[in-house]
N, C-alpha and C positions, 0 to 999 in steps of 0.2 A: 605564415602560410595563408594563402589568399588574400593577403591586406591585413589580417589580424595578426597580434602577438598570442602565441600558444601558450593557455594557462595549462599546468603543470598543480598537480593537486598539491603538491608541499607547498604552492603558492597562496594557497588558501588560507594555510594557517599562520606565514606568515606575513603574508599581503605583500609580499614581492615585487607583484605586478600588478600594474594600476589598472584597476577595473573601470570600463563606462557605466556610468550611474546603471543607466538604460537597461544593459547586459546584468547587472546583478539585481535592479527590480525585475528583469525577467525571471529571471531563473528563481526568485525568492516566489515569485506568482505559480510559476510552474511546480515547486516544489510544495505551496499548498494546495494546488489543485491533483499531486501526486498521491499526498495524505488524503487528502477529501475521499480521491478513488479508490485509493487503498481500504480504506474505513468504510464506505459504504461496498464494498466487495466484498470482504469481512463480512459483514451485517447479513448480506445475505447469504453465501455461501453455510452461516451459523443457523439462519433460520430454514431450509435445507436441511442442513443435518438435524435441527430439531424435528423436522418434519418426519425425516425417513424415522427419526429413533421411535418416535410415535406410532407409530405404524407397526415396527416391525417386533416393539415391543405388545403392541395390540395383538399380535399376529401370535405371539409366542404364548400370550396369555389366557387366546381361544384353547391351545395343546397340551398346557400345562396341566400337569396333574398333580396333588397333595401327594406329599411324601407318606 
C-alpha cells in the first residue's frame, strides 16, 4: 500500500517481513520517547493528586472533631 509492504503485528514476532533499519530505529526512538511521556505524565498527574489529598485532608482536619 503506497510503496510499502504492510507489517502485520504477527510479523513482529516472527520477523516475517524485512524491516528497513531506518523504520525500526524510528519506531524504537518513538517508542522511548512514548515511555519518556508516559512517565513524566505520571509524575505529574501523582503530584496533583498529592496535592489535592493535601488540602482536602487539611480541610477535613480544621471540622474534625474527637470522638
Amino acid at each position: 500500500m503506497f510503496g510499502r509492504t504492510p507489517k502485520q503485528p504477527i510479523d513482529s514476532l516472527f520477523e516475517a517481513v524485512d524491516i528497513d533499519r531506518k523504520t525500526n530505529q524510528a519506531s524504537k526512538e518513538y517508542l522511548d520517547q512514548l515511555r519518556n511521556r508516559l512517565k513524566h505524565s505520571h509524575e505529574v498527574a501523582k503530584q496533583y493528586a498529592d496535592t489535592a489529598r493535601d488540602k482536602q485532608k487539611s480541610e477535613y482536619d480544621k471540622k474534625a472533631k474527637a470522638a
